[in-house]
MIVEX-985012 format. One record per atom (N, C-alpha, C): residue in one letter; x, y, z; atom name. Coordinates in steps of 0.1 Angstrom, whole numbers, m for minus. Each point is the difference from the previous one (the first is absolute). Example, Ala and Ser with C-alpha at 12.3 -4.5 7.8 and 13.67 -1.06 7.14 Angstrom:
2
<gulum type="a" X="132" Y="m57" Z="78" atom="N"/>
<gulum type="a" X="m9" Y="12" Z="0" atom="CA"/>
<gulum type="a" X="9" Y="12" Z="0" atom="C"/>
<gulum type="s" X="m4" Y="11" Z="m7" atom="N"/>
<gulum type="s" X="9" Y="11" Z="0" atom="CA"/>
<gulum type="s" X="m8" Y="11" Z="8" atom="C"/>
***
This chain:
123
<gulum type="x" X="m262" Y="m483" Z="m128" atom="N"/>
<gulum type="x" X="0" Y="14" Z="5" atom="CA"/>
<gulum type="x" X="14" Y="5" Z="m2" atom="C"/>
<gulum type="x" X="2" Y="10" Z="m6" atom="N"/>
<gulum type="x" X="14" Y="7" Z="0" atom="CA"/>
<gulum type="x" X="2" Y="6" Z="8" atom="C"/>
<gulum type="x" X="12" Y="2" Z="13" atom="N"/>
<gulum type="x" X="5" Y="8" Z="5" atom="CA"/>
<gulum type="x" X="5" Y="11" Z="1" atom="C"/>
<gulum type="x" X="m3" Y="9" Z="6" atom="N"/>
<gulum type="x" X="9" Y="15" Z="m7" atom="CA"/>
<gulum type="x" X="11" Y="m1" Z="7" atom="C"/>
<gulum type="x" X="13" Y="7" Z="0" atom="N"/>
<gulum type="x" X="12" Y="3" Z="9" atom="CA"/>
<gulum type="x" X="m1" Y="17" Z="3" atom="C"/>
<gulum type="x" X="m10" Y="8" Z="8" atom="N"/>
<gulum type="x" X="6" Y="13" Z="2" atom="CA"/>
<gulum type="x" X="16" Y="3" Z="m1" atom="C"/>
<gulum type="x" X="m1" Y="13" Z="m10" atom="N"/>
<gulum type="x" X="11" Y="4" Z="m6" atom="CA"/>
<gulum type="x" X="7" Y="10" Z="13" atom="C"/>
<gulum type="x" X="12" Y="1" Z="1" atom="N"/>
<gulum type="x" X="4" Y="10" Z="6" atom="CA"/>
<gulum type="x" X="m2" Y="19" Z="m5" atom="C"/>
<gulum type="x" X="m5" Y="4" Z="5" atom="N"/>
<gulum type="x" X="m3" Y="14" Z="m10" atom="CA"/>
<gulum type="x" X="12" Y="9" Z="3" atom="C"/>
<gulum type="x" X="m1" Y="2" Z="m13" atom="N"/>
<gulum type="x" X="14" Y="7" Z="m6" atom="CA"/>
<gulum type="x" X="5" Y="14" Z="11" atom="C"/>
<gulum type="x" X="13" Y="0" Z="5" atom="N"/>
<gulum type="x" X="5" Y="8" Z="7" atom="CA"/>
<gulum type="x" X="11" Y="7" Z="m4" atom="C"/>
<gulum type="x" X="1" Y="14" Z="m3" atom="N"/>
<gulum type="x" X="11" Y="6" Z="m6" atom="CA"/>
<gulum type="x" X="14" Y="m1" Z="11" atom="C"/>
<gulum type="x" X="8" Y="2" Z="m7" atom="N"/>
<gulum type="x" X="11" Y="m2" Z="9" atom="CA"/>
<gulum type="x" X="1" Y="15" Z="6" atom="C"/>
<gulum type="x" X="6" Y="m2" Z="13" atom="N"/>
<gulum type="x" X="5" Y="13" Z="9" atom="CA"/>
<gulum type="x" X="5" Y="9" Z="m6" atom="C"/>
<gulum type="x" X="m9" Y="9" Z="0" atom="N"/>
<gulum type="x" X="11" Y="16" Z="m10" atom="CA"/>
<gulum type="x" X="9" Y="m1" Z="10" atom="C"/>
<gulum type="x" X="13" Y="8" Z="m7" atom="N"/>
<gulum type="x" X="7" Y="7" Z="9" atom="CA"/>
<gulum type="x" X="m4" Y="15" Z="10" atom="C"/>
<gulum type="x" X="3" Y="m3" Z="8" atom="N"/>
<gulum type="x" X="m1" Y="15" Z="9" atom="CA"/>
<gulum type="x" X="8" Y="6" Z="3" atom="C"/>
<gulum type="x" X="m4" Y="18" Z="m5" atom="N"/>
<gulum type="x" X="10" Y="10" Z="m1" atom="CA"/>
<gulum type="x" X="m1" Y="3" Z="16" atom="C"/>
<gulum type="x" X="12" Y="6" Z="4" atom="N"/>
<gulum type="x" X="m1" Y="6" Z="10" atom="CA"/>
<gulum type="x" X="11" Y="16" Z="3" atom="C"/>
<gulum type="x" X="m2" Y="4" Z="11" atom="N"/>
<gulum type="x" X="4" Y="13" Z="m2" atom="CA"/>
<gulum type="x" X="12" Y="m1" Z="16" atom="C"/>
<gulum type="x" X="13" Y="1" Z="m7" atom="N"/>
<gulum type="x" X="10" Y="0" Z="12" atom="CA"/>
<gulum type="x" X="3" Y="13" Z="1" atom="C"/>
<gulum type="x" X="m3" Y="5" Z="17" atom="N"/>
<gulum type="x" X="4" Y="15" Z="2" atom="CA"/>
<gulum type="x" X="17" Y="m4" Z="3" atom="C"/>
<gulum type="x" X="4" Y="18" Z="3" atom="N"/>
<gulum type="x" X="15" Y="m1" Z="6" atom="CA"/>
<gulum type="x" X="m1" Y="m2" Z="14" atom="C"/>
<gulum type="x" X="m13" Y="4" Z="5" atom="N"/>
<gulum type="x" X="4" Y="m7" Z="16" atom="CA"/>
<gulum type="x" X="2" Y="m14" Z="2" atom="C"/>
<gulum type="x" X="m7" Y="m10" Z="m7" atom="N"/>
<gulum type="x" X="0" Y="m8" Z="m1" atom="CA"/>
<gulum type="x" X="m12" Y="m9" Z="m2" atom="C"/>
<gulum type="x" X="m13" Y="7" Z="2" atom="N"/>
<gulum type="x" X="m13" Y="m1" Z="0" atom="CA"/>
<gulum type="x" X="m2" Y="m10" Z="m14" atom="C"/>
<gulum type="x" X="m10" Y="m11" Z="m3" atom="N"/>
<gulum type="x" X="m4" Y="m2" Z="m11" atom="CA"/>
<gulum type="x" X="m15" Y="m3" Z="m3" atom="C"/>
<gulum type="x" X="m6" Y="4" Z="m8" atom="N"/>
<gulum type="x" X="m13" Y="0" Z="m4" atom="CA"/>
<gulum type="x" X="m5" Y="m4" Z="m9" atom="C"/>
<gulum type="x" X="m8" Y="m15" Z="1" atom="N"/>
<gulum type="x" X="m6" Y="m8" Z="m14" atom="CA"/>
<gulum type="x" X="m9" Y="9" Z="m5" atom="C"/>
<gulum type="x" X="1" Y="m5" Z="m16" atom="N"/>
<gulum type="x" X="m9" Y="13" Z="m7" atom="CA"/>
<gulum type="x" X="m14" Y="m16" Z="2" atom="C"/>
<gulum type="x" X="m9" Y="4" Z="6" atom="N"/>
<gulum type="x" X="m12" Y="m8" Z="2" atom="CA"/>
<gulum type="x" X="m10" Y="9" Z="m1" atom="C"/>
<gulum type="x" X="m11" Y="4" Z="m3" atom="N"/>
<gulum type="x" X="m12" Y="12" Z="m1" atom="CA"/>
<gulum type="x" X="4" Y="14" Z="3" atom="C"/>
<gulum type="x" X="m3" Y="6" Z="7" atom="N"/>
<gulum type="x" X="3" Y="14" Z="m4" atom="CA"/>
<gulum type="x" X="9" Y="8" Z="15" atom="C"/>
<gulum type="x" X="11" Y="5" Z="m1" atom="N"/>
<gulum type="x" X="3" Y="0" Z="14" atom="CA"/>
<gulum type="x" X="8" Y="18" Z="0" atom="C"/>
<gulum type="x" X="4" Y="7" Z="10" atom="N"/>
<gulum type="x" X="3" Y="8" Z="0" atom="CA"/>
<gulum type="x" X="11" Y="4" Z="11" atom="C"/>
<gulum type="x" X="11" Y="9" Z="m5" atom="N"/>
<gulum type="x" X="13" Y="3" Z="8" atom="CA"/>
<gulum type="x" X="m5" Y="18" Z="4" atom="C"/>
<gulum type="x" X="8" Y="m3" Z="15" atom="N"/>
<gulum type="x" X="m2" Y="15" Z="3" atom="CA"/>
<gulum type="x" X="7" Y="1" Z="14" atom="C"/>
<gulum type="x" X="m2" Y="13" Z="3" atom="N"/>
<gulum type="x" X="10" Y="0" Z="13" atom="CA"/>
<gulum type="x" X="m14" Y="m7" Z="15" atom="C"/>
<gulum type="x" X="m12" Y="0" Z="m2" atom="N"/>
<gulum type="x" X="m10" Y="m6" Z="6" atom="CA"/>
<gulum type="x" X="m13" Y="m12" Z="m7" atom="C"/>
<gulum type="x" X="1" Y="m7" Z="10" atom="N"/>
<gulum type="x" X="m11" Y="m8" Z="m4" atom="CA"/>
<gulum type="x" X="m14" Y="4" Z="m3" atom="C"/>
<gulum type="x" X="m7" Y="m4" Z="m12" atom="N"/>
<gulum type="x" X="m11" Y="4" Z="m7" atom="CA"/>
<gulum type="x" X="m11" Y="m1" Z="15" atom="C"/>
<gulum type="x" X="m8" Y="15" Z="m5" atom="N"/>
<gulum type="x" X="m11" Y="0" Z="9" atom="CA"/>
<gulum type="x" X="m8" Y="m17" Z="1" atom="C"/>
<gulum type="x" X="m6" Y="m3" Z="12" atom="N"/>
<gulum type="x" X="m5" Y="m13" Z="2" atom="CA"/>
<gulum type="x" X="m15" Y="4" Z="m6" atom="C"/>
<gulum type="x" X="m7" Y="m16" Z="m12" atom="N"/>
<gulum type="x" X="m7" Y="0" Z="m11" atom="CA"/>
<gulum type="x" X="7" Y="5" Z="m18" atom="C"/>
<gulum type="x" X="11" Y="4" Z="1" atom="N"/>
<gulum type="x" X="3" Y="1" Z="m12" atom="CA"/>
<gulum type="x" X="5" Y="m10" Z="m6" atom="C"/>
<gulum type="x" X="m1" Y="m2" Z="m14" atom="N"/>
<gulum type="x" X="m7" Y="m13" Z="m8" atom="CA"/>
<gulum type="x" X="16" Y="m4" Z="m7" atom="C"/>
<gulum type="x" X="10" Y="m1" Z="9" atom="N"/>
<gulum type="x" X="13" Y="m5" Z="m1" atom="CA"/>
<gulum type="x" X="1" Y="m18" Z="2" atom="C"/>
<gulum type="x" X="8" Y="m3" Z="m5" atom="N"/>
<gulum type="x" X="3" Y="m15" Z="4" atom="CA"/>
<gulum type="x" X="12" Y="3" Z="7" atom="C"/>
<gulum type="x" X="10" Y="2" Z="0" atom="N"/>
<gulum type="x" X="10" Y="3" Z="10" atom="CA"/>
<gulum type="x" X="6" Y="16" Z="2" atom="C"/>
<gulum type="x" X="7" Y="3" Z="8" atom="N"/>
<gulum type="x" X="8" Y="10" Z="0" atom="CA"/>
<gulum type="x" X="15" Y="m3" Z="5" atom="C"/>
<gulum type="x" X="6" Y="14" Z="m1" atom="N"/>
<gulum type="x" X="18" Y="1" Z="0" atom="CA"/>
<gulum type="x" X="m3" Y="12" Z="8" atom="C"/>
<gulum type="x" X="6" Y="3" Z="14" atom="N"/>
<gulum type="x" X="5" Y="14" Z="6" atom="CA"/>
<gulum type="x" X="12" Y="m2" Z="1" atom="C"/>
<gulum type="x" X="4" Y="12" Z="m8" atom="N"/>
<gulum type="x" X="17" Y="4" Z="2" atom="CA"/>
<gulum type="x" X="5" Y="9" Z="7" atom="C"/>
<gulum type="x" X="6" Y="m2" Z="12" atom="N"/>
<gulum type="x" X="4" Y="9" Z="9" atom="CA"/>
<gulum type="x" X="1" Y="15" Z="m9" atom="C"/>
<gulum type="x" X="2" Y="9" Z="6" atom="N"/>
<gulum type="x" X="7" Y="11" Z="m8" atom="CA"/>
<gulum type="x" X="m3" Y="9" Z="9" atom="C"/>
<gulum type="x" X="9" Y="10" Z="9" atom="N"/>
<gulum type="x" X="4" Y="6" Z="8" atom="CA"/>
<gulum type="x" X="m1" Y="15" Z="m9" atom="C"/>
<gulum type="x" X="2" Y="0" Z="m9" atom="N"/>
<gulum type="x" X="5" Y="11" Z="m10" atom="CA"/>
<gulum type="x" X="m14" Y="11" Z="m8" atom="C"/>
<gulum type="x" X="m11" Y="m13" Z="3" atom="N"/>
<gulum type="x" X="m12" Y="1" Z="m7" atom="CA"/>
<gulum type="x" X="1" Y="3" Z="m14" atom="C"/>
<gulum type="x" X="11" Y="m9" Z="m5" atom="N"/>
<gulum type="x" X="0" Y="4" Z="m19" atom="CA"/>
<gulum type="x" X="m11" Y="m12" Z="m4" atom="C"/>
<gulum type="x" X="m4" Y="m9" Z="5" atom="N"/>
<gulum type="x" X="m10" Y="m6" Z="m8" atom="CA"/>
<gulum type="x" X="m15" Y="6" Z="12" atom="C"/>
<gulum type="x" X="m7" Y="1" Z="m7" atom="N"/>
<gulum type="x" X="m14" Y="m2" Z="m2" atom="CA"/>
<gulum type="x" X="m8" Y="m8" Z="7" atom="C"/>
<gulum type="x" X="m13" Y="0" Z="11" atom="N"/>
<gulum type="x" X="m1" Y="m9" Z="6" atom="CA"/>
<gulum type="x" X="m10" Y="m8" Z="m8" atom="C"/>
<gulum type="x" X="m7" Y="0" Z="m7" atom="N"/>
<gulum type="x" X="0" Y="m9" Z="m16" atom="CA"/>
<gulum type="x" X="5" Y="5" Z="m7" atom="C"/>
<gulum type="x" X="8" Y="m12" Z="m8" atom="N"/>
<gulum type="x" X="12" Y="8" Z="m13" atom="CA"/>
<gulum type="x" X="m3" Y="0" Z="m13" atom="C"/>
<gulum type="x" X="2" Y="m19" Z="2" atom="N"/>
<gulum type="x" X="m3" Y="m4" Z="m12" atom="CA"/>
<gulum type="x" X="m8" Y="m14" Z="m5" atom="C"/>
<gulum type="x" X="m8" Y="m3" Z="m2" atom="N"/>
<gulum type="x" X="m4" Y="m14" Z="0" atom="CA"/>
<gulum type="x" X="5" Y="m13" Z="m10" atom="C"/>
<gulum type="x" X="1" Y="m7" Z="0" atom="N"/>
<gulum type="x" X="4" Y="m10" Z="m9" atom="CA"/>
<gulum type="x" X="m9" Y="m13" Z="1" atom="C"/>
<gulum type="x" X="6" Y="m13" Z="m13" atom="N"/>
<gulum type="x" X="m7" Y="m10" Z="0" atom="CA"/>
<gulum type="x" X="m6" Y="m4" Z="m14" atom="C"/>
<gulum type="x" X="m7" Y="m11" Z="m6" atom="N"/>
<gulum type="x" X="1" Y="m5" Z="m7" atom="CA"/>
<gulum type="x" X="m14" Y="5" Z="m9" atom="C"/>
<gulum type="x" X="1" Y="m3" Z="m15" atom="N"/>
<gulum type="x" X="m15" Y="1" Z="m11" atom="CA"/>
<gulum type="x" X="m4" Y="m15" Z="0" atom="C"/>
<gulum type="x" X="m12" Y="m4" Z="m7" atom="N"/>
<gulum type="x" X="m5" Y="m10" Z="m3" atom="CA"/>
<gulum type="x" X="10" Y="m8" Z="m10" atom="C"/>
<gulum type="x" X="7" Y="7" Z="m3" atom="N"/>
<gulum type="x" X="9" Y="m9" Z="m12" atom="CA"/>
<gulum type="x" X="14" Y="m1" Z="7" atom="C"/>
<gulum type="x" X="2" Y="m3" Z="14" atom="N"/>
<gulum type="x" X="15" Y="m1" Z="7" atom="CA"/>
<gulum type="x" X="10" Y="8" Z="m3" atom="C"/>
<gulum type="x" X="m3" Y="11" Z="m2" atom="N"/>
<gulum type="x" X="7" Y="18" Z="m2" atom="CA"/>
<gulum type="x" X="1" Y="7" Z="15" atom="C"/>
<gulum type="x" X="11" Y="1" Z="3" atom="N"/>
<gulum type="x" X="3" Y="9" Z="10" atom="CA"/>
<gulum type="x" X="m2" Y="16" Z="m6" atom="C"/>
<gulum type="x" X="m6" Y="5" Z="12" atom="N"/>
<gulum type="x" X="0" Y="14" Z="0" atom="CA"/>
<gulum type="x" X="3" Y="8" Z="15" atom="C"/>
<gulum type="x" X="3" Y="14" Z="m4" atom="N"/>
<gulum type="x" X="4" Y="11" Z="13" atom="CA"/>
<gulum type="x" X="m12" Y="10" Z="m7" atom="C"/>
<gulum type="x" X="0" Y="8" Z="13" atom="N"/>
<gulum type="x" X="m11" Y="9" Z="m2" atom="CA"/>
<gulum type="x" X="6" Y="16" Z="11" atom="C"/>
<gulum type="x" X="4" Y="6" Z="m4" atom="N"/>
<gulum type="x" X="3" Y="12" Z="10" atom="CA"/>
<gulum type="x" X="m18" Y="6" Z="2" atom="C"/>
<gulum type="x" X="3" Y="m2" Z="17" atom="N"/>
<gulum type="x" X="m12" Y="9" Z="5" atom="CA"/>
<gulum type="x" X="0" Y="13" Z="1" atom="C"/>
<gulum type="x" X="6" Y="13" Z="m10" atom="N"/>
<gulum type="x" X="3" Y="11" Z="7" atom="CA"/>
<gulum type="x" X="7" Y="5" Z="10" atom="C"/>
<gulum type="x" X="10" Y="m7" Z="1" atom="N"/>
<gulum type="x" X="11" Y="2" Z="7" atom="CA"/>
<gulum type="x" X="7" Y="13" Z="4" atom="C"/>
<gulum type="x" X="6" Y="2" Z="11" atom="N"/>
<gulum type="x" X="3" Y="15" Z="0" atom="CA"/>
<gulum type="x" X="12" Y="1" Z="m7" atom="C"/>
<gulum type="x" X="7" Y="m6" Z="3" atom="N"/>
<gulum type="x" X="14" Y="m8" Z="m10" atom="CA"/>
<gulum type="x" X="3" Y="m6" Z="m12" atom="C"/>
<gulum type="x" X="m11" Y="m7" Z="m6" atom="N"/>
<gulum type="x" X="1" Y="m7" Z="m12" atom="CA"/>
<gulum type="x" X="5" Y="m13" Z="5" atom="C"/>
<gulum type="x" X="m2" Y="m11" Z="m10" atom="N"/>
<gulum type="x" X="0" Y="m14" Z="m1" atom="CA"/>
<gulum type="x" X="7" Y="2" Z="m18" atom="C"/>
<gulum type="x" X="11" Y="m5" Z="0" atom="N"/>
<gulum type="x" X="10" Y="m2" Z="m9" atom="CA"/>
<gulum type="x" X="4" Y="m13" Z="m4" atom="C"/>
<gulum type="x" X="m1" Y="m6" Z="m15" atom="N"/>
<gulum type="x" X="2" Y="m12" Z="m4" atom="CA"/>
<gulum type="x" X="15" Y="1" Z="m6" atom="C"/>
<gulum type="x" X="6" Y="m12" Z="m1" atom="N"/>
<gulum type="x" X="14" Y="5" Z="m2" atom="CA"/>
<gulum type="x" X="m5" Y="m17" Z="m12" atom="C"/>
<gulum type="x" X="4" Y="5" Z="m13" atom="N"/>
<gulum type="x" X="m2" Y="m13" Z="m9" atom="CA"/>
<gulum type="x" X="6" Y="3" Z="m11" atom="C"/>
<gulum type="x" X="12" Y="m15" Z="m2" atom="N"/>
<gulum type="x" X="8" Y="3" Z="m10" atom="CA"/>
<gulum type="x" X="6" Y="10" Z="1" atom="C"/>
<gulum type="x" X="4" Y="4" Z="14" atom="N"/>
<gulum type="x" X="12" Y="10" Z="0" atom="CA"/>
<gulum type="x" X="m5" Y="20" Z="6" atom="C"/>
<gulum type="x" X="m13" Y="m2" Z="m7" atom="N"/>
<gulum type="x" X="m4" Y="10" Z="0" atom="CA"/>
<gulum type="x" X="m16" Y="6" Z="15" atom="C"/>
<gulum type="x" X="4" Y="10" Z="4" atom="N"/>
<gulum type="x" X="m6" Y="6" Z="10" atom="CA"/>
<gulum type="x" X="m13" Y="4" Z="m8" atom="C"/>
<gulum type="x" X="m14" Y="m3" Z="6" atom="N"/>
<gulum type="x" X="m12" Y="6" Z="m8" atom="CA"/>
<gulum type="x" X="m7" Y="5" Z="17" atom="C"/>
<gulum type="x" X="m5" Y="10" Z="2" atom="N"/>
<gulum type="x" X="m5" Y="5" Z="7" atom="CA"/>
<gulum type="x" X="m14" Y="m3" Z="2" atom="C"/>
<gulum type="x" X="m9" Y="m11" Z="5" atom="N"/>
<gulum type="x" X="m16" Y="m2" Z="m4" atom="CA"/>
<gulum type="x" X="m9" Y="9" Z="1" atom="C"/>
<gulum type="x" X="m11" Y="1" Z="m5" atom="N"/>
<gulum type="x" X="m7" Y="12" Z="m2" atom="CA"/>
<gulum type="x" X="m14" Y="m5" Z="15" atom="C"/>
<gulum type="x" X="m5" Y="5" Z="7" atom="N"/>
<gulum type="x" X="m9" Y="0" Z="9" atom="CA"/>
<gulum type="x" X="m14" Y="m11" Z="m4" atom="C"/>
<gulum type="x" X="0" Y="m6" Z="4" atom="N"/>
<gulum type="x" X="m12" Y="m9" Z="m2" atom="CA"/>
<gulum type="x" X="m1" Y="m6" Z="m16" atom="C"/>
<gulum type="x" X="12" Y="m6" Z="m5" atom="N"/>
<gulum type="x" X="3" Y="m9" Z="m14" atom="CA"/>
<gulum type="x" X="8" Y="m11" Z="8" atom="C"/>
<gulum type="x" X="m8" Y="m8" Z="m9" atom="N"/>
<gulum type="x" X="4" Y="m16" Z="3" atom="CA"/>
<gulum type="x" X="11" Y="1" Z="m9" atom="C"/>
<gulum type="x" X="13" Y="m3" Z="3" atom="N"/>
<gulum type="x" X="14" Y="m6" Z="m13" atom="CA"/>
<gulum type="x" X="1" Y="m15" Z="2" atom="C"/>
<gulum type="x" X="2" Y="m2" Z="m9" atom="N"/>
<gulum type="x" X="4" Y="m20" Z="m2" atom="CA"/>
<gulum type="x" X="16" Y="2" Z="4" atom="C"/>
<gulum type="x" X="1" Y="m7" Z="8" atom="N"/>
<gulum type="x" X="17" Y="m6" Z="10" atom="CA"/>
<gulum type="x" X="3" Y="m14" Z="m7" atom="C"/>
<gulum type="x" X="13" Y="3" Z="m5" atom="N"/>
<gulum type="x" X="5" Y="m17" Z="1" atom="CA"/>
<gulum type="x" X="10" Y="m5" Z="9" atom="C"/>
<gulum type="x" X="8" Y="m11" Z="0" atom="N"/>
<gulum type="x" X="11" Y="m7" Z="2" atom="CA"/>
<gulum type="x" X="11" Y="9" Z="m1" atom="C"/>
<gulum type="x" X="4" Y="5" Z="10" atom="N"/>
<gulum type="x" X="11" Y="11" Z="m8" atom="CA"/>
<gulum type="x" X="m3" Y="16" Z="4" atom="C"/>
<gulum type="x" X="m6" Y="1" Z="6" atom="N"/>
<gulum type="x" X="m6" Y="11" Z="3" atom="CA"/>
<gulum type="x" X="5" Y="5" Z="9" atom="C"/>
<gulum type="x" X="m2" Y="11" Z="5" atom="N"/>
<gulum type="x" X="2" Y="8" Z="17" atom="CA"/>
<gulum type="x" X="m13" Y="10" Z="2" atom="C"/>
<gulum type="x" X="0" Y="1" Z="14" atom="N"/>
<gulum type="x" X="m12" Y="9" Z="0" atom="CA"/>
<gulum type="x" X="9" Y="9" Z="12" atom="C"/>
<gulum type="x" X="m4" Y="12" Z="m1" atom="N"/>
<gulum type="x" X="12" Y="14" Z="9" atom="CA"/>
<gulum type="x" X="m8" Y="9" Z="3" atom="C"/>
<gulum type="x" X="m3" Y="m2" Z="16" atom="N"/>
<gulum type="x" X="m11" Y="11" Z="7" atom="CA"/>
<gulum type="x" X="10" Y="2" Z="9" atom="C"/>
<gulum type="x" X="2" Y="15" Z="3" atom="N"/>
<gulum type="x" X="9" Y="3" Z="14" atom="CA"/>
<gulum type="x" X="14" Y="m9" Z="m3" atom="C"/>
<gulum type="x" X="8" Y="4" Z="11" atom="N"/>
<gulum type="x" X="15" Y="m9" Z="2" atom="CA"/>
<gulum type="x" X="m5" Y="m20" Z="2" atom="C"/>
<gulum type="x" X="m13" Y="m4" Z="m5" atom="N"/>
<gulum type="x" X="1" Y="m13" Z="m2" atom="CA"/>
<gulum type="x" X="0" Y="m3" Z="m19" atom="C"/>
<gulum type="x" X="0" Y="m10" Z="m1" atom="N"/>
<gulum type="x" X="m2" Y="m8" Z="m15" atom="CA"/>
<gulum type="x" X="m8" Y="m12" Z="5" atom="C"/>
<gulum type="x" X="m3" Y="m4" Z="m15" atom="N"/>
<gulum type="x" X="m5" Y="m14" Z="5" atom="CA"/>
<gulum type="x" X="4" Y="m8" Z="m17" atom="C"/>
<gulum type="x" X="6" Y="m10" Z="m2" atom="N"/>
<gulum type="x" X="1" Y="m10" Z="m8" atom="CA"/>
<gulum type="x" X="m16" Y="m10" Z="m6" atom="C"/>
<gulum type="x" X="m3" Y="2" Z="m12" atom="N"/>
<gulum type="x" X="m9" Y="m12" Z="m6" atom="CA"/>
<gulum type="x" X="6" Y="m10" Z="m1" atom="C"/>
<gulum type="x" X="m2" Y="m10" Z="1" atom="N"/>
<gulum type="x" X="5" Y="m14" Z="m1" atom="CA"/>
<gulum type="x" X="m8" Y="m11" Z="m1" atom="C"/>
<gulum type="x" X="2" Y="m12" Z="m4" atom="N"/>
<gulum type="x" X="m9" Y="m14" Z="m1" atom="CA"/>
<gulum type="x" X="4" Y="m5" Z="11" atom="C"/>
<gulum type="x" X="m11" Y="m10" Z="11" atom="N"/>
<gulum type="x" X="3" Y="m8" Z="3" atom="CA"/>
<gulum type="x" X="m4" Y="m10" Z="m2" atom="C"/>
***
């Protein structure tokens, strides 16, 4: 009778995870689909996490902007129509996002709602 040895089934190694450092100091894994604002998303909306950022000033939006990952390990931002805009700062340069477009974010990135920023980065 021949034995089998069950094979260990193949496991990709740990992507890296982007994450998003604010200036307050706040940080947010890009994990499924999550959203920054000066309030936490109405209770049942179909978020995996959220970010509330103080703001006394009301320059951000009480949903801003959403972020988080595609099927292929792509970070993205998403301006919700903001009353202020949601601004990507890449390679130097300010782009203004346009209302409900997904942009691809990398390593290197900044994202600029109101007097915060937030850094893309690997961890």
């Amino acid at each position: 009778m021949t034995q089998v040895t069950p094979r260990m089934p193949f496991v990709n190694a740990a992507q890296p995870k982007l994450v998003l450092r604010f200036s307050n100091g706040r940080v947010a894994s890009f994990a499924g689909r999550n959203v920054v604002g000066r309030v936490k998303p109405e209770k049942g909306a179909d978020y995996t996490g959220h970010i509330v950022l103080r703001d006394d000033s009301h320059e951000i939006s009480r949903q801003h902007f959403e972020f988080g990952t595609t099927s292929k390990n792509r970070a993205w931002v998403m301006d919700l129509g903001s009353s202020n805009g949601t601004w990507l700062i890449h390679r130097g340069m300010s782009i203004e996002l346009k209302p409900n477009v997904k942009v691809v974010v990398i390593p290197g990135d900044s994202i600029r709602l109101g007097a915060f920023h937030a850094d893309v980065s690997i961890a």
